[in-house]
C-alpha positions as CSV (number, residue, x, y, z in Angstrom):
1,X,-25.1,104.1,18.1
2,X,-23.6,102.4,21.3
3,X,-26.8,101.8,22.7
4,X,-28.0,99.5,19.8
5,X,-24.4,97.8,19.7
6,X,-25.1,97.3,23.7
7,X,-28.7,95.7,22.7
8,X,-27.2,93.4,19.8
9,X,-24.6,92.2,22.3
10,X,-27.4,91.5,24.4
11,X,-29.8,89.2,22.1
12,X,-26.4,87.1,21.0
13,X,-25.7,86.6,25.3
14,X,-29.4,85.9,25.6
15,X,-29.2,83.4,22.2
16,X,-25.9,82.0,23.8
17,X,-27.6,81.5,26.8
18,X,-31.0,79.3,25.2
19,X,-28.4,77.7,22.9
20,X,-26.0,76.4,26.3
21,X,-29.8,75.5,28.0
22,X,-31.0,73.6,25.4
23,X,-27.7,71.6,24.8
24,X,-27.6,70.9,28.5
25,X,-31.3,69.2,28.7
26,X,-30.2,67.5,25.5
27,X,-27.0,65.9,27.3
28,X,-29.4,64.9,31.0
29,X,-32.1,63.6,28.5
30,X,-29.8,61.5,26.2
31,X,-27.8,60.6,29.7
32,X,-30.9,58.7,30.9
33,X,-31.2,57.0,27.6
34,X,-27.7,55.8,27.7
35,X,-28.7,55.1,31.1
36,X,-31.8,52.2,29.8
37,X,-29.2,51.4,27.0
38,X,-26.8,49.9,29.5
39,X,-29.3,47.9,31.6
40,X,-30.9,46.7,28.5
41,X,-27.8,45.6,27.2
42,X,-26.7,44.1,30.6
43,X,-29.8,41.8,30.7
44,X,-29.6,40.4,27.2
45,X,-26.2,39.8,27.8
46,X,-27.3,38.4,30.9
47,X,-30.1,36.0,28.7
48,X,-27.3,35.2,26.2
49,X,-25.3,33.6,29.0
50,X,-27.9,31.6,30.6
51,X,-29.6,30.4,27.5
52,X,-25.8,28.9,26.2
């Protein structure tokens, strides 16, 4: 009986694990696209002005 509880606690550290992963990839990935959002938003700002 202990050894399957052992296993179970096991698969949810391992699902934990892919779970924390995943979300950290998500959060570099979407970083770099905030990153491009920024500039972009810099150089039509930047447009804006010199077109007035």
């Amino acid at each position: 009986m202990k050894k399957k509880q052992d296993e179970v606690m096991m698969n949810e550290y391992e699902y934990l694990l892919a779970v924390i992963i995943g979300v950290l990839i998500a959060i570099l990935l979407k970083r770099k696209d905030i990153m491009e959002i920024l500039k972009l938003r810099r150089e039509i700002r930047r447009i804006e002005r010199a077109s007035q």
